[in-house]
PDB file as gemmi writes it, atoms N, CA and C in Angstrom:
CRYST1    1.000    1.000    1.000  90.00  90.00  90.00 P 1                      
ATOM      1  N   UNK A   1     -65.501  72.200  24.602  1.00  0.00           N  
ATOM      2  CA  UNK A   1     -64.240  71.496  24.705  1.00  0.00           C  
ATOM      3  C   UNK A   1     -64.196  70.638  25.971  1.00  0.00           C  
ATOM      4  N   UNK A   2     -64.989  71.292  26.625  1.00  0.00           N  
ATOM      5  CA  UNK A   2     -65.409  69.891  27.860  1.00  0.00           C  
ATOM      6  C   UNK A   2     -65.538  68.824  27.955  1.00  0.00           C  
ATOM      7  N   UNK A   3     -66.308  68.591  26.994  1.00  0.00           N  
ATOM      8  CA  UNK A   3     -66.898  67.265  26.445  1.00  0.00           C  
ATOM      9  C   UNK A   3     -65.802  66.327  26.171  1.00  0.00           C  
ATOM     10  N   UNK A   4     -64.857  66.955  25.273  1.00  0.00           N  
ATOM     11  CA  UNK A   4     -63.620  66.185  24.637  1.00  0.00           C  
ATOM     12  C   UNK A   4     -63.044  65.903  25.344  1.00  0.00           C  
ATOM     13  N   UNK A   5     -62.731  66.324  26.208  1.00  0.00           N  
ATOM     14  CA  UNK A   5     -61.379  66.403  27.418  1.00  0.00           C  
ATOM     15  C   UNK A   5     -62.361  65.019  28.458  1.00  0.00           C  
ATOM     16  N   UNK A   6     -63.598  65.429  28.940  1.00  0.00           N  
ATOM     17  CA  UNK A   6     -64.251  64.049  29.854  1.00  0.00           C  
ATOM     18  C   UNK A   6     -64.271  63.234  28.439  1.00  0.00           C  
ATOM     19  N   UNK A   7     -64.265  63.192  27.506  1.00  0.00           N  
ATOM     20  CA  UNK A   7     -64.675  62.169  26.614  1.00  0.00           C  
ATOM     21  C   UNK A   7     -62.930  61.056  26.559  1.00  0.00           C  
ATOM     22  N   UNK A   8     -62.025  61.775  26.440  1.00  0.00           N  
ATOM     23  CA  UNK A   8     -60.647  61.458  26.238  1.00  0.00           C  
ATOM     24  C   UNK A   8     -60.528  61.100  27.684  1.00  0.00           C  
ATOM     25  N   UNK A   9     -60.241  61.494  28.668  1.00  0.00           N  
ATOM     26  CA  UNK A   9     -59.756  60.552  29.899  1.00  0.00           C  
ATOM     27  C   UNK A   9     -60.629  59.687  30.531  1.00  0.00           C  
ATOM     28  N   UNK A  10     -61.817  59.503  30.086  1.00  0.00           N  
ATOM     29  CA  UNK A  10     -62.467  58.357  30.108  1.00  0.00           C  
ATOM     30  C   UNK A  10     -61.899  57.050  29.168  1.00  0.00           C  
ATOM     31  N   UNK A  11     -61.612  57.735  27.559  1.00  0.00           N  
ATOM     32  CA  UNK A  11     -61.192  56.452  26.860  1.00  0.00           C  
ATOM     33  C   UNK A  11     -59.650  56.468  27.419  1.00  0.00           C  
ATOM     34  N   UNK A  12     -58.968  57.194  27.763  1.00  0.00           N  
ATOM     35  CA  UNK A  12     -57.498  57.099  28.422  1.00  0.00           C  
ATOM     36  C   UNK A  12     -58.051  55.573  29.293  1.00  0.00           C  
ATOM     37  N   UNK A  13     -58.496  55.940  30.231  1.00  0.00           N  
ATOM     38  CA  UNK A  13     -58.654  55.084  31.253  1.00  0.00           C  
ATOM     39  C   UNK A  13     -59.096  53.651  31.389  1.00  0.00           C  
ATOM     40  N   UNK A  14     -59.698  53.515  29.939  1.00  0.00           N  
ATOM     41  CA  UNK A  14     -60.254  52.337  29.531  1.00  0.00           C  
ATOM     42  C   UNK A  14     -60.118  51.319  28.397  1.00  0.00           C  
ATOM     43  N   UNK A  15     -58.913  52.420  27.588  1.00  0.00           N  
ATOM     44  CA  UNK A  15     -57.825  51.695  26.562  1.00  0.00           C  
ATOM     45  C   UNK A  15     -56.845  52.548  26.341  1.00  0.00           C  
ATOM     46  N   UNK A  16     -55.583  51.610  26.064  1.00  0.00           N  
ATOM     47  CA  UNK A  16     -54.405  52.408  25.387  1.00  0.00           C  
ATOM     48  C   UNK A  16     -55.057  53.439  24.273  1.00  0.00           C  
ATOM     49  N   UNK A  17     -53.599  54.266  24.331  1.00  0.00           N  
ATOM     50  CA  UNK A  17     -54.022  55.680  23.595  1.00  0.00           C  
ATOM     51  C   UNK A  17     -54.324  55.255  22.173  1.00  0.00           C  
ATOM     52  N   UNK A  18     -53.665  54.081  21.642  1.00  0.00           N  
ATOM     53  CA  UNK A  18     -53.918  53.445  20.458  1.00  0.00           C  
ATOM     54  C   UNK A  18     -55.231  52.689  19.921  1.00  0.00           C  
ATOM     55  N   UNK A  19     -55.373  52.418  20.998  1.00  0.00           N  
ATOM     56  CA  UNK A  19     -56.904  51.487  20.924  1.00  0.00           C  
ATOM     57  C   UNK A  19     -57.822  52.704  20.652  1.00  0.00           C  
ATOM     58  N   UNK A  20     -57.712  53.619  21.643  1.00  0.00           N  
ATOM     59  CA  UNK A  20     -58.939  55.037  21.862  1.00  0.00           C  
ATOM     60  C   UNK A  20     -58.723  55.634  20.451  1.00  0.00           C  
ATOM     61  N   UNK A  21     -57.501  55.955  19.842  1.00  0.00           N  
ATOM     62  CA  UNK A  21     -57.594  56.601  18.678  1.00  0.00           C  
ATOM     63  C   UNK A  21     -57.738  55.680  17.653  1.00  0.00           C  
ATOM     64  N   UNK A  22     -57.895  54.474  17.168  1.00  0.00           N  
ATOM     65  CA  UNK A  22     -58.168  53.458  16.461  1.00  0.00           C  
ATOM     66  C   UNK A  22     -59.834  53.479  16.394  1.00  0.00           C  
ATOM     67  N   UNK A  23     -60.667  53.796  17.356  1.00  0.00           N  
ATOM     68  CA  UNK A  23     -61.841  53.779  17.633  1.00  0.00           C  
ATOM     69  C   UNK A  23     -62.388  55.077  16.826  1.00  0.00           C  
ATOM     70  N   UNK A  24     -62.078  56.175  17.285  1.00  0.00           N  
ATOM     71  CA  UNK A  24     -62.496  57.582  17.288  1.00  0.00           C  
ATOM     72  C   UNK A  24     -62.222  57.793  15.438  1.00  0.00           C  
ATOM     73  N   UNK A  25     -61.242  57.055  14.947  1.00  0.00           N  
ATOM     74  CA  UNK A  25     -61.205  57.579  13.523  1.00  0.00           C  
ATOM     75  C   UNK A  25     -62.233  56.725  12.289  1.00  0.00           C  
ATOM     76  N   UNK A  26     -62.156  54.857  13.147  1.00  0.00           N  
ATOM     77  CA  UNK A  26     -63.090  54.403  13.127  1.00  0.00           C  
ATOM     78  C   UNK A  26     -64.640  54.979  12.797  1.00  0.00           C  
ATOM     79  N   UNK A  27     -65.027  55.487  14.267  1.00  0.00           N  
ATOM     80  CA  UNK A  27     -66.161  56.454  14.325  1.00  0.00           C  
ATOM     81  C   UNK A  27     -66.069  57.420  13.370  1.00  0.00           C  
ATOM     82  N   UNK A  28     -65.405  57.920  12.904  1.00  0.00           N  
ATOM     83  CA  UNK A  28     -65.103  59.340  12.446  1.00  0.00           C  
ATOM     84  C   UNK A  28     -65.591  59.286  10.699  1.00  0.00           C  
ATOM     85  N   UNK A  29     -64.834  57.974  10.427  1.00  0.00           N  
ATOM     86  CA  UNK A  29     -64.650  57.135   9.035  1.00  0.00           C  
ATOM     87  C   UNK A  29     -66.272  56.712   8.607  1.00  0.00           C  
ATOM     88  N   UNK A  30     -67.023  55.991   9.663  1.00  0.00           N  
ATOM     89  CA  UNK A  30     -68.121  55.494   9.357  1.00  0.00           C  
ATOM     90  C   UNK A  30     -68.849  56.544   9.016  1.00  0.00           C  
ATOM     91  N   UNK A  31     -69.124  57.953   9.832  1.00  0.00           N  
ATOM     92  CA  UNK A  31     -69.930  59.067   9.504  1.00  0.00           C  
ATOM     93  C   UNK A  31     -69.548  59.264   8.705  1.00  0.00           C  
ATOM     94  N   UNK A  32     -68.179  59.481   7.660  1.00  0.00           N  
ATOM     95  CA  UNK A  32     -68.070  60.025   6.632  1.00  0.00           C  
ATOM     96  C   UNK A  32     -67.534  60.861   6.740  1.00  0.00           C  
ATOM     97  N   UNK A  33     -66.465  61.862   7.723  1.00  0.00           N  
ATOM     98  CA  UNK A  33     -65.323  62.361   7.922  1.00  0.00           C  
ATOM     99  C   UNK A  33     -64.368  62.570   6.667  1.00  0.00           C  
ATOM    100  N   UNK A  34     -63.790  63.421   6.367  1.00  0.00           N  
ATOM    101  CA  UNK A  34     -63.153  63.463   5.379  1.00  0.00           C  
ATOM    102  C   UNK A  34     -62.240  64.500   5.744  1.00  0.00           C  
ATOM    103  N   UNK A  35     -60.869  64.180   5.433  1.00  0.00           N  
ATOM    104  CA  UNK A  35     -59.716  65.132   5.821  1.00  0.00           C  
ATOM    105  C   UNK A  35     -58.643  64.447   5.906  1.00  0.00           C  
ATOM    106  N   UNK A  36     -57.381  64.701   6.614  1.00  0.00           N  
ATOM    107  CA  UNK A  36     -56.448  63.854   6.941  1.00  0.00           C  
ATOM    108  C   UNK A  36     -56.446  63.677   7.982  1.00  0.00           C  
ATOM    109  N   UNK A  37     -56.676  62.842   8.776  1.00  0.00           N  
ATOM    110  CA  UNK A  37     -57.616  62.290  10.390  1.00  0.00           C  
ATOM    111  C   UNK A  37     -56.461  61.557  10.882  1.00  0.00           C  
ATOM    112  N   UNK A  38     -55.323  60.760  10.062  1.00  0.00           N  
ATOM    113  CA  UNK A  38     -54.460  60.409  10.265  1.00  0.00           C  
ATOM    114  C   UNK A  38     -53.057  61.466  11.154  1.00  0.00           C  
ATOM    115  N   UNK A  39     -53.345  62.708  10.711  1.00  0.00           N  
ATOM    116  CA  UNK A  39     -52.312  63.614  11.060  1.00  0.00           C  
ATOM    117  C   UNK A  39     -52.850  64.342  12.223  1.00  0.00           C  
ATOM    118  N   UNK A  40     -54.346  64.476  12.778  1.00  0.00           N  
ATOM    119  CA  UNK A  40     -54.559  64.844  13.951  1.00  0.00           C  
ATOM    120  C   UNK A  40     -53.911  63.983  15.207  1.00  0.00           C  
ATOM    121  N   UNK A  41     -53.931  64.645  16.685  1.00  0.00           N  
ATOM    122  CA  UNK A  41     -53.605  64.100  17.852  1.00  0.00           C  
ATOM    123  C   UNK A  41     -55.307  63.557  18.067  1.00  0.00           C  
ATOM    124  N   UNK A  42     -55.032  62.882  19.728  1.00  0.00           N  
ATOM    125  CA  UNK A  42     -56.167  62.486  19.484  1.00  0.00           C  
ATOM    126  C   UNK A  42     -57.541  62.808  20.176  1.00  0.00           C  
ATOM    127  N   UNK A  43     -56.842  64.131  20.962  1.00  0.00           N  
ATOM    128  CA  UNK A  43     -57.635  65.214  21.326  1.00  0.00           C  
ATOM    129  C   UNK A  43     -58.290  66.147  20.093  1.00  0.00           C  
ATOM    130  N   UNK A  44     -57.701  65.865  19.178  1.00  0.00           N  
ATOM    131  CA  UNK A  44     -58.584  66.756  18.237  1.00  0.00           C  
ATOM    132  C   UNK A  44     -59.686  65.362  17.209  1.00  0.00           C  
ATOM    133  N   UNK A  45     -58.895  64.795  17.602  1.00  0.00           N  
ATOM    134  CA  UNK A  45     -60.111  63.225  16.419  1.00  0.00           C  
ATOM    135  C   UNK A  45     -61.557  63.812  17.468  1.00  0.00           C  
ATOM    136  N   UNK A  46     -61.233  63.340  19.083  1.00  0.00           N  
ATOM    137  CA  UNK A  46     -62.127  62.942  19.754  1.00  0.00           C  
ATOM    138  C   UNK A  46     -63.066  64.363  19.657  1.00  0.00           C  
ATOM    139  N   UNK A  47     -62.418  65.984  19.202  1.00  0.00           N  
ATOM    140  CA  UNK A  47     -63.105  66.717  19.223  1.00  0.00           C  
ATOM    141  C   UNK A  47     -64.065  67.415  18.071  1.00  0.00           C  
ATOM    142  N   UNK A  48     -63.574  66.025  17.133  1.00  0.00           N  
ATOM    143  CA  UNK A  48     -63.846  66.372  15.929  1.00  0.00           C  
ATOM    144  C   UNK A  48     -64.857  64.580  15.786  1.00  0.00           C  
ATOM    145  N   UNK A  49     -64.775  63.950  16.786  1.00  0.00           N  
ATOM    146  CA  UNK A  49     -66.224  63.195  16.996  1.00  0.00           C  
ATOM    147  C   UNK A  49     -67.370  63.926  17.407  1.00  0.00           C  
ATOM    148  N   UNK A  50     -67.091  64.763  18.393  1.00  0.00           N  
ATOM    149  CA  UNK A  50     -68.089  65.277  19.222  1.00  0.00           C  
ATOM    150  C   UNK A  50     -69.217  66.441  18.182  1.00  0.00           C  
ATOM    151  N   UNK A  51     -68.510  66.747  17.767  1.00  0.00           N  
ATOM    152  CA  UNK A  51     -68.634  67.775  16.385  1.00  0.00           C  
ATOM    153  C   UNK A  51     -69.836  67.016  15.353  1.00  0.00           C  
ATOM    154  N   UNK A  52     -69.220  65.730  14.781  1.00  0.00           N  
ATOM    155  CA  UNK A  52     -70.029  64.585  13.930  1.00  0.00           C  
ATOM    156  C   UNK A  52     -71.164  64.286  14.732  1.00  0.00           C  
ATOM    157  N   UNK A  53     -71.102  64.091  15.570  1.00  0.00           N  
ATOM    158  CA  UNK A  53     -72.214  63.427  16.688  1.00  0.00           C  
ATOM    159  C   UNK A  53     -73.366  64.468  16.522  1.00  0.00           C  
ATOM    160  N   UNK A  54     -72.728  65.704  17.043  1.00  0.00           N  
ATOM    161  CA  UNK A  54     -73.496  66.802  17.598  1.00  0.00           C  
ATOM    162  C   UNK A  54     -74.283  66.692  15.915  1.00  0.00           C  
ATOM    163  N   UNK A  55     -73.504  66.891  14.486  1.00  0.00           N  
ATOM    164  CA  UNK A  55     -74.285  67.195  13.488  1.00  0.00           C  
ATOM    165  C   UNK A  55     -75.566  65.461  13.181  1.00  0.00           C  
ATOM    166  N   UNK A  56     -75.035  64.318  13.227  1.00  0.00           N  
ATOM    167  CA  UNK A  56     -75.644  63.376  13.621  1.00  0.00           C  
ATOM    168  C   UNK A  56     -77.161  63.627  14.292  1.00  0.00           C  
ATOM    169  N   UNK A  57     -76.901  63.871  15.017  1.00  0.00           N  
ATOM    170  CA  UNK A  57     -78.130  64.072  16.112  1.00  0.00           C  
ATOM    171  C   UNK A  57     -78.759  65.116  15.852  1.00  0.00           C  
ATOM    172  N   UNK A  58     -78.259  66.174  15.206  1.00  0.00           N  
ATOM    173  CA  UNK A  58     -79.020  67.273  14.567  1.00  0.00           C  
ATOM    174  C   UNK A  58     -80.096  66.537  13.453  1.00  0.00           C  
ATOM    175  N   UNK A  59     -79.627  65.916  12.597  1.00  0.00           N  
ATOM    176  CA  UNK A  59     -80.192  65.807  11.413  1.00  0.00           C  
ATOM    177  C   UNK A  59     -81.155  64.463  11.305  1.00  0.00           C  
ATOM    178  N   UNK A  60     -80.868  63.503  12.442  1.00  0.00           N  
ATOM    179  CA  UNK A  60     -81.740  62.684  13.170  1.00  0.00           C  
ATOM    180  C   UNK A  60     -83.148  63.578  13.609  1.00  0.00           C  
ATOM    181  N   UNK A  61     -82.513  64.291  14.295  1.00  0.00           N  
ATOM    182  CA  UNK A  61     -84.394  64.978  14.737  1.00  0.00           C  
ATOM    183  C   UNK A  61     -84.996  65.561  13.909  1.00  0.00           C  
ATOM    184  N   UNK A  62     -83.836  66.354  13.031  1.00  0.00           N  
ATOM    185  CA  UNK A  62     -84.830  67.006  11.733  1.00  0.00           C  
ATOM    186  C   UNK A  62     -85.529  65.708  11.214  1.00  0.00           C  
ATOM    187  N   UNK A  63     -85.299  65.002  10.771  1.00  0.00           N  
ATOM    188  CA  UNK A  63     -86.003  63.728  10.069  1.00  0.00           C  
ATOM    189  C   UNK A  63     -87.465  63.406  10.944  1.00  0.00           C  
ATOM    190  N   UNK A  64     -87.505  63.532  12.378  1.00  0.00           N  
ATOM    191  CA  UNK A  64     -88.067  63.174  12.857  1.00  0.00           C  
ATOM    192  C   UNK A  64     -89.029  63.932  12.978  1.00  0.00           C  
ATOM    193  N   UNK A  65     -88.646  65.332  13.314  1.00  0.00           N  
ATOM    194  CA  UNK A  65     -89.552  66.311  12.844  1.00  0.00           C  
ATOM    195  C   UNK A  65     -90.411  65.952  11.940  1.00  0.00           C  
ATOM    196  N   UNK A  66     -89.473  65.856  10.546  1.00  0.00           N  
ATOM    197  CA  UNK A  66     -90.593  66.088   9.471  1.00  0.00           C  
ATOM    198  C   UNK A  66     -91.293  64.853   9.232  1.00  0.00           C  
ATOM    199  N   UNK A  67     -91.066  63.539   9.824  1.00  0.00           N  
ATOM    200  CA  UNK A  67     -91.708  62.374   9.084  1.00  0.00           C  
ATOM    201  C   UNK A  67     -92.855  62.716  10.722  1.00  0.00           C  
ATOM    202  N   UNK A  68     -93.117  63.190  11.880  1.00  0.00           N  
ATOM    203  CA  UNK A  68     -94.168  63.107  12.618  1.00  0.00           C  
ATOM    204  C   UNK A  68     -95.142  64.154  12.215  1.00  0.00           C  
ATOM    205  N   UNK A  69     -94.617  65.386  11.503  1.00  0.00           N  
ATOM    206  CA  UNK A  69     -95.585  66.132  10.476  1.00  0.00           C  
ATOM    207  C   UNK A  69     -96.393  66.212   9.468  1.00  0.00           C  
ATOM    208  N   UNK A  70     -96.205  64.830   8.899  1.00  0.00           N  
ATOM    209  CA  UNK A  70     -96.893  64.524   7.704  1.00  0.00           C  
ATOM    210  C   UNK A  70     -97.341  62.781   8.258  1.00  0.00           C  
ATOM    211  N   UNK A  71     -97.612  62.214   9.102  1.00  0.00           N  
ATOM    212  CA  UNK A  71     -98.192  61.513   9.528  1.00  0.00           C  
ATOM    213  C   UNK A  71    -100.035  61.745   9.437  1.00  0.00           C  
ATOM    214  N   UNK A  72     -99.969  62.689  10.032  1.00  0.00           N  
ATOM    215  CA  UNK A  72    -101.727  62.657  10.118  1.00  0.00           C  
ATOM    216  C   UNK A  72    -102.198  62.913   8.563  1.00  0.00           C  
ATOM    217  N   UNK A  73    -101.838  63.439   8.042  1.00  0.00           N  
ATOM    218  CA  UNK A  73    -102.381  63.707   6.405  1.00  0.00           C  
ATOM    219  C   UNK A  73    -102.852  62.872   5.412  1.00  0.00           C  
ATOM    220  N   UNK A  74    -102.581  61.160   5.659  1.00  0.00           N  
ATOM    221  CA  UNK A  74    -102.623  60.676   4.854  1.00  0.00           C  
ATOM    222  C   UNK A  74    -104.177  59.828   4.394  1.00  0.00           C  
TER     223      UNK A  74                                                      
END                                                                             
């Protein structure tokens, strides 16, 4: 929950609360988020980016994993 909280008063600080949550559902939307994202605050969007990201980046390395494993074989 760290993350969210430096993640949020950073975008506090660098756009209205509207702009920051316009972004984050944005983000949220492109991964493919699904829920009512509209009815969260925007401490929970931004903690429910961090969440997408984290699975993002999970499934990025798996890929990477497996396509540098079957490289030499061919």
């Amino acid at each position: 929950m760290d993350e969210t909280r430096t993640i949020e008063a950073i975008m506090r600080q660098e756009t209205t609360p509207r702009e920051a949550r316009e972004e984050v559902l944005s983000f949220l939307r492109d991964c493919s988020v699904e829920g009512d994202l509209d009815s969260l605050g925007l401490t929970e969007l931004i903690y429910a980016m961090v969440v997408a990201r984290q699975r993002l980046h999970g499934l990025l390395a798996e890929r990477g994993e497996g396509q540098g494993e079957g490289e030499g074989h061919g």
